[in-house]
SEDRENMI-123327 format. One line per 10 residues: number of its first residue (from 1); for each residue x, y, z of N, C-alpha, C. Coordinates in steps of 0.05 Angstrom, whole numbers, plus 5000, padded with zeros to 4 digits. Example, Ala and Ser with C-alpha at 12.3 -4.5 7.8 and 13.67 -1.06 7.14 Angstrom:
% SEDRENMI-123327
1	5264/4886/5156/5246/4910/5156/5264/4934/5156 | 5257/4955/5142/5273/4979/5143/5258/5001/5157;
END
This chain:
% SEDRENMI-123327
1	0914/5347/2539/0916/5331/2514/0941/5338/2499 | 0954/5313/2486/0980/5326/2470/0976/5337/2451 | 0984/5355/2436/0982/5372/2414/1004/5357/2387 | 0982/5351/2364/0990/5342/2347/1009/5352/2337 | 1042/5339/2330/1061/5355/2314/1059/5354/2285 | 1056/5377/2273/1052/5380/2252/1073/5384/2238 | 1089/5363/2213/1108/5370/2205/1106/5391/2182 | 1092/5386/2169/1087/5408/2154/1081/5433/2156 | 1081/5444/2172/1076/5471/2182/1103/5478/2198 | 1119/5461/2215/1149/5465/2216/1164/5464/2194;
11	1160/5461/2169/1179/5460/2147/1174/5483/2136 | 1151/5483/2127/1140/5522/2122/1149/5547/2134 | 1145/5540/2160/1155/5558/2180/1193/5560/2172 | 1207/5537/2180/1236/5533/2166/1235/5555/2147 | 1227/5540/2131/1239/5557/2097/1233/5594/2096 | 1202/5587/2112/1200/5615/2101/1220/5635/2126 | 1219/5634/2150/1249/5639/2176/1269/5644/2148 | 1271/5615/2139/1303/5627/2126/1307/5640/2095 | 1278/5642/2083/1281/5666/2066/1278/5695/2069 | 1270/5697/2096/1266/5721/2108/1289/5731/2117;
21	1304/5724/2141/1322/5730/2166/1348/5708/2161 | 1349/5686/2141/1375/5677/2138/1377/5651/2160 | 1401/5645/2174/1399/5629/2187/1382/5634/2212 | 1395/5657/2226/1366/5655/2254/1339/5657/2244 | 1332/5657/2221/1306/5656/2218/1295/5628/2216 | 1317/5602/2224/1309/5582/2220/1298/5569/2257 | 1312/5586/2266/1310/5584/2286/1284/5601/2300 | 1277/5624/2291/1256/5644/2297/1225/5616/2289 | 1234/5610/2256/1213/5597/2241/1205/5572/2260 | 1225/5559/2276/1221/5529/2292/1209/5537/2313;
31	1212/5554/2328/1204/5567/2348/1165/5573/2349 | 1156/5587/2322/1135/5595/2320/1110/5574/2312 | 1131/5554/2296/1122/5535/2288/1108/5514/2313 | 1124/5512/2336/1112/5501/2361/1088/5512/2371 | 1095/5536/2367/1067/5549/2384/1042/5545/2364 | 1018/5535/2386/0997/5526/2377/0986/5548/2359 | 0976/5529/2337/0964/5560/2309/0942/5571/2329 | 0923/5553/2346/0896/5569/2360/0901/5599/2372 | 0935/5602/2379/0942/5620/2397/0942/5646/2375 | 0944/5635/2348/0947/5665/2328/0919/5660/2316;
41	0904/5641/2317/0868/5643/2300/0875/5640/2275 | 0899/5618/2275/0907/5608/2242/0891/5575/2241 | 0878/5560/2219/0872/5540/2217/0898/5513/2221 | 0900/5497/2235/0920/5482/2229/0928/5474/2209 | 0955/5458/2203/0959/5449/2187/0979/5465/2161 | 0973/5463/2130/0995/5485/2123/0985/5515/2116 | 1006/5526/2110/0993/5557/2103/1005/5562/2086 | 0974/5571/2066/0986/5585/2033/1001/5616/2036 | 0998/5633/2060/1007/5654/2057/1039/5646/2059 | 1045/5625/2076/1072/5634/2076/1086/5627/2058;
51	1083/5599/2035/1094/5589/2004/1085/5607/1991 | 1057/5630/1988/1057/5655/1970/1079/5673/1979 | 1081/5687/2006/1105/5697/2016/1140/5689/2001 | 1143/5673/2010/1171/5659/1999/1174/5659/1960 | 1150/5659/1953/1149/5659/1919/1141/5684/1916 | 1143/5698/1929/1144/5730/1918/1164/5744/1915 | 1177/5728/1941/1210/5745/1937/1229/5729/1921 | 1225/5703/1914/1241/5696/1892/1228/5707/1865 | 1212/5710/1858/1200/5722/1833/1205/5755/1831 | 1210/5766/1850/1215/5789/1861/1247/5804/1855;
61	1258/5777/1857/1293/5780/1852/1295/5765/1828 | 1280/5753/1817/1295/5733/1778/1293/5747/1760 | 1291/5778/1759/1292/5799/1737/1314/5814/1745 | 1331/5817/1761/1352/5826/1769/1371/5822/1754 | 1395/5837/1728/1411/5831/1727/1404/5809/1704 | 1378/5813/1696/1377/5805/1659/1368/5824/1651 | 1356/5826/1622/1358/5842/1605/1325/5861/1614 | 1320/5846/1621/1289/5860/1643/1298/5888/1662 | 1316/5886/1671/1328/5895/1692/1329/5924/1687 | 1336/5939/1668/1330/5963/1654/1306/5978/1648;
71	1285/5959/1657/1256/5967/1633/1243/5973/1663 | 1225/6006/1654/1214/6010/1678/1189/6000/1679 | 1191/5993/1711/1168/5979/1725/1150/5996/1723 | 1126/5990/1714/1093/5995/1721/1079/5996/1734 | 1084/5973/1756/1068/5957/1785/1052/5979/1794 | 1057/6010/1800/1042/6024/1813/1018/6031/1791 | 1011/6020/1765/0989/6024/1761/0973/6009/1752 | 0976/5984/1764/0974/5951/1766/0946/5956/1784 | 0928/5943/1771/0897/5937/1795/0884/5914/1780 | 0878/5898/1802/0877/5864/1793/0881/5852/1769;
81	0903/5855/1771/0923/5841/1757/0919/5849/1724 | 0901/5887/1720/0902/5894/1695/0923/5913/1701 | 0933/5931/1683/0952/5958/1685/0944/5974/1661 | 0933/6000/1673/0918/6019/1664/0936/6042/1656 | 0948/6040/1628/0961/6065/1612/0947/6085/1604 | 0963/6104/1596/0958/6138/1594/0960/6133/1555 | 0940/6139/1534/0943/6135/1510/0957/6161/1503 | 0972/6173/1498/0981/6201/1497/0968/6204/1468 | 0950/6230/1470/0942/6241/1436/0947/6263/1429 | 0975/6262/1430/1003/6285/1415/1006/6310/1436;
91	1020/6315/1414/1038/6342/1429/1025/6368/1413 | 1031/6390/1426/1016/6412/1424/1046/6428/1399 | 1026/6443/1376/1040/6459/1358/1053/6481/1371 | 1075/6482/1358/1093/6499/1374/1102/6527/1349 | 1090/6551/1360/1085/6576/1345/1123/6596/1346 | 1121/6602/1332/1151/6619/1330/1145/6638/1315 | 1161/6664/1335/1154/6690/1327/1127/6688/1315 | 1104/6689/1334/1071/6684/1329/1066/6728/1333 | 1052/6730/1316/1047/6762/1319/1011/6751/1319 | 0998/6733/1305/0970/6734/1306/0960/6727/1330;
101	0937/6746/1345/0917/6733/1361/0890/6740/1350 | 0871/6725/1377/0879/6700/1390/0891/6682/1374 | 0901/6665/1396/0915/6642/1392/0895/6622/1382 | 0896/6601/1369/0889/6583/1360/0877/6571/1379 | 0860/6551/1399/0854/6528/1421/0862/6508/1406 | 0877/6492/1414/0881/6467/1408/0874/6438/1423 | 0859/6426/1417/0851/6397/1448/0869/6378/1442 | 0881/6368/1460/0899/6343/1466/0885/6322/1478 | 0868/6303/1461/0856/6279/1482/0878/6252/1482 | 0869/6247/1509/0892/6227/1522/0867/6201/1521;
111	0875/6180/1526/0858/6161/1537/0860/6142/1540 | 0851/6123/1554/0865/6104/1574/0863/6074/1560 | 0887/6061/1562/0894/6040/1554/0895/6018/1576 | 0878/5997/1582/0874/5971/1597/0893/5946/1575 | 0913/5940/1595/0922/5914/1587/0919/5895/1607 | 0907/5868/1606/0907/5842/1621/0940/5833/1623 | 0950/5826/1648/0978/5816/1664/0970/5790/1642 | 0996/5772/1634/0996/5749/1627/0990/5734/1654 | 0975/5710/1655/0970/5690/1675/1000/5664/1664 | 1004/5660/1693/1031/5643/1687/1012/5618/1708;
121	1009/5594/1711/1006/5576/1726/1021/5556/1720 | 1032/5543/1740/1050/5516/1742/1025/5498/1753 | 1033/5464/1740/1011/5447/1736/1023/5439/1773 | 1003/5421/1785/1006/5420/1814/1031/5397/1818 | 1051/5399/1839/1063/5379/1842/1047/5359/1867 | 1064/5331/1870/1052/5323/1889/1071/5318/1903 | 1074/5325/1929/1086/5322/1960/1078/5300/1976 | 1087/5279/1977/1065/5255/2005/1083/5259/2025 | 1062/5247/2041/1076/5253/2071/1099/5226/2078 | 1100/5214/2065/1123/5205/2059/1148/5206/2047;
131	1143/5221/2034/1173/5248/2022/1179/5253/2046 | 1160/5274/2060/1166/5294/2077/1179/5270/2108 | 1167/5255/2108/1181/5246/2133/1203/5227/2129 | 1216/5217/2109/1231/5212/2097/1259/5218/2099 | 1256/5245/2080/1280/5249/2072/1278/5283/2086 | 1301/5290/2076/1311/5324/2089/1288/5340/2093 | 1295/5360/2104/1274/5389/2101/1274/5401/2077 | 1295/5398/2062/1310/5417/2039/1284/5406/2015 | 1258/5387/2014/1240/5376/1998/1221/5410/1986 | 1211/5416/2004/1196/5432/2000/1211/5459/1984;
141	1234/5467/1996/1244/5489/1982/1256/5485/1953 | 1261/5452/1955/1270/5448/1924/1247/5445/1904 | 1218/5453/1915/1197/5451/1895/1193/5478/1888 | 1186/5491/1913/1181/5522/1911/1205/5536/1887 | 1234/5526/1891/1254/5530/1865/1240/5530/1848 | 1245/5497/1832/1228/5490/1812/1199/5507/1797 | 1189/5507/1809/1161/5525/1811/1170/5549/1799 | 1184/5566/1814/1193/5597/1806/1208/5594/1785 | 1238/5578/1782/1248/5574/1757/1224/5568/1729 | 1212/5551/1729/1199/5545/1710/1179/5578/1698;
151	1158/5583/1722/1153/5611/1714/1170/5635/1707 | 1197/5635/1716/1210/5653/1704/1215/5663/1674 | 1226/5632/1673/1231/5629/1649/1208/5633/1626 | 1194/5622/1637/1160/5635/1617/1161/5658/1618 | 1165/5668/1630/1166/5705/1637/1180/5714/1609 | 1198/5700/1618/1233/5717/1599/1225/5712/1577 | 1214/5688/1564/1207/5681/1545/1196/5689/1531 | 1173/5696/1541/1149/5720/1538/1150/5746/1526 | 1170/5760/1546/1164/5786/1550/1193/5789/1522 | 1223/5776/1514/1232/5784/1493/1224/5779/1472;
161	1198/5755/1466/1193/5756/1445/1172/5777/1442 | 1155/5791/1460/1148/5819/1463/1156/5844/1450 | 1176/5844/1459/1205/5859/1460/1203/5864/1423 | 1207/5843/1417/1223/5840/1384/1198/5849/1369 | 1206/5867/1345/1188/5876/1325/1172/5847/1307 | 1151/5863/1296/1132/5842/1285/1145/5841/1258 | 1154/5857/1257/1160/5856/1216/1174/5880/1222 | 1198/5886/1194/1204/5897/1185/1197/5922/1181 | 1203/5949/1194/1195/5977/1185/1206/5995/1189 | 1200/6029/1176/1218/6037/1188/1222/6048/1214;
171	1209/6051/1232/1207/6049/1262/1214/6028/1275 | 1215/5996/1261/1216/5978/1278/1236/5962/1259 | 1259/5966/1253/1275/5957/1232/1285/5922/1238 | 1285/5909/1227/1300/5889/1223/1319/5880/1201 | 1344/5877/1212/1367/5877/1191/1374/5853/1187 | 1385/5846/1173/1404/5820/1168/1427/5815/1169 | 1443/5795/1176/1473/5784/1181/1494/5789/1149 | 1515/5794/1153/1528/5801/1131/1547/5777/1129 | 1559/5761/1145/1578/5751/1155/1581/5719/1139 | 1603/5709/1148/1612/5684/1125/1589/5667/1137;
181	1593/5648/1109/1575/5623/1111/1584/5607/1143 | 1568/5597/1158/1582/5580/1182/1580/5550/1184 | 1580/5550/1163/1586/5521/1151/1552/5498/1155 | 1535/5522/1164/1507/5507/1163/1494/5517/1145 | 1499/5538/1131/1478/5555/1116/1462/5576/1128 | 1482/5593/1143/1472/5621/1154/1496/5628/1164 | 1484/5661/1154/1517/5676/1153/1518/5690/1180 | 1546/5698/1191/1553/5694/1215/1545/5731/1216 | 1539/5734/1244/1534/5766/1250/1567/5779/1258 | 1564/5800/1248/1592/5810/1251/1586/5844/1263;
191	1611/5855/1273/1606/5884/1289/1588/5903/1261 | 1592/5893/1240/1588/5916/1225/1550/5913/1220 | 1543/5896/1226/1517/5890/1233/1508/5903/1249 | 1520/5905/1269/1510/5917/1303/1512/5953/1286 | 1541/5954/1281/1524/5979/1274/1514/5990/1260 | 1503/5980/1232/1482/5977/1215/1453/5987/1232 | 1444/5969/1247/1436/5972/1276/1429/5997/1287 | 1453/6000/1297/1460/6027/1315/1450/6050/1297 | 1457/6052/1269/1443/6077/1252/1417/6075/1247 | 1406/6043/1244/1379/6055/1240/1365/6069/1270;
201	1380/6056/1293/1368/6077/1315/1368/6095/1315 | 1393/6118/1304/1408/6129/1300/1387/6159/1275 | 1377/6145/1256/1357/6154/1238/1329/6158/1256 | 1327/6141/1266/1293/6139/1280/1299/6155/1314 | 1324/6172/1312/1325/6189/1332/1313/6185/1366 | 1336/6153/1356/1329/6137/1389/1347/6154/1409 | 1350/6158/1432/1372/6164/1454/1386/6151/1456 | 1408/6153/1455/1434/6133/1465/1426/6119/1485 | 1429/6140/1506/1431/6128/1538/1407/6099/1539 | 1409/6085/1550/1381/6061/1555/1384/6052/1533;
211	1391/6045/1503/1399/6027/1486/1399/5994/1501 | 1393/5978/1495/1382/5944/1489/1400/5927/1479 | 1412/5917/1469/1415/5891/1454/1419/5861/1469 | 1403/5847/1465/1397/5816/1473/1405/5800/1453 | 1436/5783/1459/1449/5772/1431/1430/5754/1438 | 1430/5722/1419/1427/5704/1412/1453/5690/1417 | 1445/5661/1420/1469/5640/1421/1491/5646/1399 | 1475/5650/1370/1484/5639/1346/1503/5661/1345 | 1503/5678/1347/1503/5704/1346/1528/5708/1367 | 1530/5702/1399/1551/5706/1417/1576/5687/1409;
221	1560/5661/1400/1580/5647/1390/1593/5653/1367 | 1582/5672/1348/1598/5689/1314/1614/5708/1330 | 1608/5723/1352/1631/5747/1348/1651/5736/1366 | 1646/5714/1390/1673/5700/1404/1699/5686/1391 | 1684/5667/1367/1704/5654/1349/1714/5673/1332 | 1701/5696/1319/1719/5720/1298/1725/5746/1307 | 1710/5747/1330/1721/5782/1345/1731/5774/1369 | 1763/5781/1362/1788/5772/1389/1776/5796/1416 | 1771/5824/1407/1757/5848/1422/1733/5840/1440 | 1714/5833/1425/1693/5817/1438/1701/5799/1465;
231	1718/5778/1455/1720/5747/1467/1737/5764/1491 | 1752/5788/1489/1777/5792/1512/1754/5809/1535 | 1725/5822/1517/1716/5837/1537/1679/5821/1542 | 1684/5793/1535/1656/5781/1535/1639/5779/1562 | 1665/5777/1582/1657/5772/1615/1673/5794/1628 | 1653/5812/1639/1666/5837/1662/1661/5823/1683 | 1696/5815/1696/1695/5807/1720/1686/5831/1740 | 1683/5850/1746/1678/5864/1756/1642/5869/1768 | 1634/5868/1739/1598/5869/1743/1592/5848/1732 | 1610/5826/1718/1592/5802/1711/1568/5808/1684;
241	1577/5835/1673/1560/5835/1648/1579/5831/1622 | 1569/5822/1597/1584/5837/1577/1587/5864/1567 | 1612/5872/1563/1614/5896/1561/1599/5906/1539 | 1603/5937/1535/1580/5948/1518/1589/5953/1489 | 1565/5957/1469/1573/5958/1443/1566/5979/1424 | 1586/5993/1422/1569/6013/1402/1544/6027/1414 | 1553/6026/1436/1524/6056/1442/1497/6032/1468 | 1499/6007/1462/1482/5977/1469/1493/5971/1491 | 1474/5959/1512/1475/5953/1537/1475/5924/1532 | 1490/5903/1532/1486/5878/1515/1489/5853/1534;
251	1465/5844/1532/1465/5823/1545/1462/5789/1523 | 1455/5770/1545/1447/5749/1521/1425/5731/1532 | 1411/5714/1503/1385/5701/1522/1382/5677/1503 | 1377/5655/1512/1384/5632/1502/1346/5625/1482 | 1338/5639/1490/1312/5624/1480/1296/5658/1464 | 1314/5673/1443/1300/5690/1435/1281/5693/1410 | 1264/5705/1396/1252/5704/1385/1263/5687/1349 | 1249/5671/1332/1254/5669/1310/1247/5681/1287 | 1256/5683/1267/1251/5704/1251/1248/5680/1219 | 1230/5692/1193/1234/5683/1177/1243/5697/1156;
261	1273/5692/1150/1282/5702/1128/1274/5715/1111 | 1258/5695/1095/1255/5712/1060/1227/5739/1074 | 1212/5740/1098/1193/5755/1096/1200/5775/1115 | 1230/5772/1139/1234/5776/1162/1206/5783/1181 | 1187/5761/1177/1170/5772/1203/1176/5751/1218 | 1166/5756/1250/1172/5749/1270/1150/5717/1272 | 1163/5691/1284/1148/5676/1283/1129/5683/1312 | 1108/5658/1310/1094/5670/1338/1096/5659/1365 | 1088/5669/1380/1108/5653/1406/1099/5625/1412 | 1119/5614/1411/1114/5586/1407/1109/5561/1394;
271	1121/5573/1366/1112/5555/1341/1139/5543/1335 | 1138/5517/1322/1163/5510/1315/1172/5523/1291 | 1201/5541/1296/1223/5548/1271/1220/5527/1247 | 1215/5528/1220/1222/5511/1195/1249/5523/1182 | 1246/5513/1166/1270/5506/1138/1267/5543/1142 | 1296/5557/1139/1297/5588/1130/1282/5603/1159 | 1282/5595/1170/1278/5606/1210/1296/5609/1224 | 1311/5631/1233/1325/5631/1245/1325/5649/1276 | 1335/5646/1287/1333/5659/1317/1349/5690/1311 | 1336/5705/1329/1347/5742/1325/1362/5747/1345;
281	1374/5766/1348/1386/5779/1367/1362/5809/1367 | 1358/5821/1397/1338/5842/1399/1339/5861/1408 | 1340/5888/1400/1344/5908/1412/1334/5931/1420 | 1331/5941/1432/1306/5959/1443/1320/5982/1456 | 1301/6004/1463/1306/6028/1485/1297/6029/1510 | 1303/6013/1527/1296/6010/1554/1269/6029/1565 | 1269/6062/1565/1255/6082/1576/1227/6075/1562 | 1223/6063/1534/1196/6067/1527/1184/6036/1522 | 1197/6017/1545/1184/5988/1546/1176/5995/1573 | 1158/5973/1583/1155/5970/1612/1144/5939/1615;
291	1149/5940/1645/1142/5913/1653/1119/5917/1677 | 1106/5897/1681/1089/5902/1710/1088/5876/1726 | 1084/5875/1752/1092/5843/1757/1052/5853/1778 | 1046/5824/1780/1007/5820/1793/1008/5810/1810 | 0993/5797/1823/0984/5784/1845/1001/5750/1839 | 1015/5738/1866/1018/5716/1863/1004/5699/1882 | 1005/5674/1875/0983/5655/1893/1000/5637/1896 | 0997/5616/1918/1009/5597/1923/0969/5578/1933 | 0971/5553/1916/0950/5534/1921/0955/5511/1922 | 0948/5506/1961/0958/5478/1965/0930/5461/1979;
301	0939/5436/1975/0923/5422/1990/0937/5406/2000 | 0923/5400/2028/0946/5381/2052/0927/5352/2054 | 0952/5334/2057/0953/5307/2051/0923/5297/2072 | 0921/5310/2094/0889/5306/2117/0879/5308/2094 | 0873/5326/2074/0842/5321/2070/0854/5295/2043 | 0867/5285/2037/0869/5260/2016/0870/5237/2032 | 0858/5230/2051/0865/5195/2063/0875/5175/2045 | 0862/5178/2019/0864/5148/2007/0894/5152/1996 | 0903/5178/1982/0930/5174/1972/0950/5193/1993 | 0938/5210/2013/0961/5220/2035/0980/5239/2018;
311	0970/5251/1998/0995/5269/1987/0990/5300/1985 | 0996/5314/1992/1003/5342/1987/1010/5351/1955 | 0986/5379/1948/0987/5389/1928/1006/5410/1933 | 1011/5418/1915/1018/5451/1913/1027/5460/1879 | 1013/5488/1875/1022/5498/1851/1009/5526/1854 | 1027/5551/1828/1026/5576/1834/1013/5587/1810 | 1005/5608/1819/0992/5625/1802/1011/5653/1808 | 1017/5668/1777/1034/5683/1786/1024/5706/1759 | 1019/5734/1759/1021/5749/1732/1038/5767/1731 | 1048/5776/1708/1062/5785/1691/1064/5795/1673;
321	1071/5826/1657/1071/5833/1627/1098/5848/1623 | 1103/5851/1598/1128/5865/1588/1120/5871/1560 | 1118/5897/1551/1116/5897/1525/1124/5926/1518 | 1134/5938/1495/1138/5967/1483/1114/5981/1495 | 1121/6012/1506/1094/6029/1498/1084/6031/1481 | 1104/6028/1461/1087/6037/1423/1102/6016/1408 | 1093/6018/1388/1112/6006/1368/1133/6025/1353 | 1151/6019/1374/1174/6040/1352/1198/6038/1376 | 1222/6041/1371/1243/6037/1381/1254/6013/1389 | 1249/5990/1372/1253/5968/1370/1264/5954/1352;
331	1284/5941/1350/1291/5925/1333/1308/5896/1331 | 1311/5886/1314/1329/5856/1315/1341/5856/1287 | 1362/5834/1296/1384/5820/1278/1376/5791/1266 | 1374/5790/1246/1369/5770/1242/1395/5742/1224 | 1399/5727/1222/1416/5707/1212/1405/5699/1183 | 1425/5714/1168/1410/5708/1134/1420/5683/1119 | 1408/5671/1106/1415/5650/1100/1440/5654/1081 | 1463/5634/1074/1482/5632/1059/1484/5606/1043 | 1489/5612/1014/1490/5588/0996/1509/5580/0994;
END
């Protein structure tokens, strides 16, 4: 009997060959793809492991080389999809030139902190087998893109407005812009801000080393047009970062937290900015944030079991957290209004 060719399971096979092994993997992937699934005791048709496969390693590499990229990973104490912290309950008194015994006993209780991964899901796209027989191979991998871009960006989104203090304190300082009116009614951020900044870290007896800052648009665009220094060292051809500032590892992020002026507390994620809202720049100490990445899913359904409309589902389930260990070594810039 002839053996049904299954295109969709050669395109899977494709993509995932060539996210693996590059080009001969497209050739490895065509190859395996022929051989009958009965011969490996796989169900015909498509396979969620290998679109989970392929979306792990792109989710795997889109924290690379942003402002994430610094903040130590958790994952090893990640169990379904919670991550189980250490509550630290202090440090032990420290005796000088002690002549009394015994010594004092002192108990140090620790105790454990459960946080839930954020759930990220993308709504399902639809694939027909008319796409697929259609047009290129290149269909499927430009969804699986899509897919991961869109969760990324939820990620990033997420995890700096995390990042940024809730309010005003002195552990979690938020400052304000000093700088000229910019012709909308908010004054422009200038270096002497940043290191305004840098002292209150500076007071709250942060470490240099691992220092944060995540400009803002408003903000990259104030020190390009008035700091010639800035604009000559904005792009390191070399590493492709911006160079560093005052002690700050400085990157930039188009979608960072808003802040409200007259109260500076932080709006909440996802609410629309009003009248006197402005977007922050955010800064933090890398060593005492962390991130954890969970379980991803890939959930598809193949066009066999839809007769009447013949189309292929697919959409991901992916988790995620990023947040301070404590509240403290955090802070933002905010854009003060100008009359």
């Amino acid at each position: 009997m002839r053996r049904k060719f299954n295109i969709f399971a050669l395109l899977a096979s494709l993509i995932c060959g060539f996210a693996l092994f590059g080009p001969l993997g497209l050739l490895i992937g065509g190859i395996i793809s022929l051989i009958p699934t009965k011969a490996f005791g796989l169900r015909a048709g498509i396979f969620p492991e290998v679109w989970t496969g392929v979306m792990i390693n792109k989710l795997r590499g889109g924290l690379e080389g942003t402002f994430l990229d610094p903040i130590p990973a958790y994952d090893q104490y990640e169990q379904n999809d919670v991550i189980h912290l250490i509550d630290v309950g202090g440090d032990p008194d420290v005796l000088v030139n002690n002549n009394t015994y015994p010594l004092e006993i002192q108990n140090l209780a620790d105790g454990d902190i459960s946080i839930s991964l954020n759930k990220f899901q993308t709504k399902p796209t639809r694939i027909t087998d008319d796409e697929l027989y259609a047009i290129r191979y290149d269909k499927i991998q430009s969804v699986i893109d899509r897919h991961k871009a869109a969760i990324d960006q939820k990620k990033k989104d997420m995890a700096i407005h995390a990042l940024a203090p809730a309010s005003n304190t002195t552990a979690t300082p938020v400052i304000l812009t000093t700088g000229n009116n910019d012709g909308n009614g908010r004054k422009r951020l200038v270096r002497d801000d940043i290191i305004a900044l840098k002292k209150k870290f500076d007071d709250n007896k942060v470490p240099v080393q691992g220092r944060i800052l995540v400009l803002c648009p408003d903000h990259v665009a104030d020190l390009l047009l008035f700091d010639q220094k800035f604009a000559d060292q904005y792009y390191n051809y070399t590493t492709g970062k911006i160079a560093n500032l005052y002690g700050f590892q400085v990157y930039e992020y188009p979608n960072n937290p808003y802040y409200t002026v007259s109260t500076l507390a932080k709006k909440a994620f996802g609410s629309t900015p009003g009248s006197g809202d402005f977007m922050a720049s955010v800064a933090y100490y890398a060593p005492r944030m962390f991130k954890a990445t969970g379980s991803t899913k890939a959930y598809l359904s193949e066009a066999a079991s839809n007769p009447e409309t013949q189309e292929n589902l697919v959409n991901f389930r992916h988790y995620f957290i990023c947040l301070p260990t404590k509240s403290e070594a955090i802070g933002a810039i905010v854009s003060n209004t100008a009359s």
